[in-house]
C-alpha atoms as one frame of an Amber mdcrd trajectory, in Angstrom:
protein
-183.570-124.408  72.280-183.553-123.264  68.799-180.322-122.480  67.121-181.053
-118.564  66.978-181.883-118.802  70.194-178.802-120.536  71.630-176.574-118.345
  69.479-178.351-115.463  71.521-177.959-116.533  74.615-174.726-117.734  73.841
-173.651-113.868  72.752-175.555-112.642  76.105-173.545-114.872  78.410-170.454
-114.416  76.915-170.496-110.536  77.007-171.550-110.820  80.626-168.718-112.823
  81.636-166.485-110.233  79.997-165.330-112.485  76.651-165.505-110.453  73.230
-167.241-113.085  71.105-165.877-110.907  67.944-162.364-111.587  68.943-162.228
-114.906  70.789-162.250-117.724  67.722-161.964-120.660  70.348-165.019-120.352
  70.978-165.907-121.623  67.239-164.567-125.310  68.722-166.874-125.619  71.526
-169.878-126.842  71.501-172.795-124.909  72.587-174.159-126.635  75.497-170.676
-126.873  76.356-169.650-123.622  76.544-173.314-122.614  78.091-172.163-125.186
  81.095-168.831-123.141  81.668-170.673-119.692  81.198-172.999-119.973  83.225
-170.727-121.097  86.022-168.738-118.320  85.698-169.509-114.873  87.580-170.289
-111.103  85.857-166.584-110.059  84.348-165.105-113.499  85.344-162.579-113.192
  81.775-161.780-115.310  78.704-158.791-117.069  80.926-161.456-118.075  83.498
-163.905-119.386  80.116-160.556-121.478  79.465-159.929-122.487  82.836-163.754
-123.560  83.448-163.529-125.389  79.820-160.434-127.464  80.953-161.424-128.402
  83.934-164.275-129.669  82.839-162.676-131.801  79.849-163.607-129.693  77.122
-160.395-128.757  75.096-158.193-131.553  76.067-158.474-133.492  73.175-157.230
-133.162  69.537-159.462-130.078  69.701-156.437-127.301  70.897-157.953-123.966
  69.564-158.719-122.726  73.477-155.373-123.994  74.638-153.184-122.341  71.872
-155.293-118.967  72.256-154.019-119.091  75.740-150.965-119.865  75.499-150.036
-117.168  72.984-151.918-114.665  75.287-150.497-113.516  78.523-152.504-110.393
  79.070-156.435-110.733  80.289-157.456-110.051  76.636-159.392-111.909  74.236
């Protein structure tokens, strides 16, 4: 898929799962097909703590990459 494209989709499936792309930098340390994979898992409104949730359990995040993990943590509300 072509970068435009991805970046499109990308937007698309992150407003349906109910994460502001505007707002939410962790996304910026994810890669693509990465975050895709957790998207698309997710259902209609599912949240950016569910986006983290699907992202950690799936490995993504755990490493010396901690942009999703220190969003969370300073975030208590359901936010992005």
């Amino acid at each position: 898929m072509a970068e435009e494209q991805t970046f499109e989709v990308l937007l698309r499936e992150f407003r349906r799962v109910g994460v502001d792309p505007d707002t939410f930098s962790a996304m910026l340390a994810v890669r693509p097909e990465d975050a895709l994979r957790a998207l698309g898992s997710l259902p209609d409104g599912a949240g950016p703590s569910a986006f983290l949730a699907t992202l950690r359990a799936n490995g993504i995040g755990n490493s010396t990459d901690h942009a999703p993990s220190a969003i969370n943590d300073r975030r208590h509300d359901k936010s992005a």
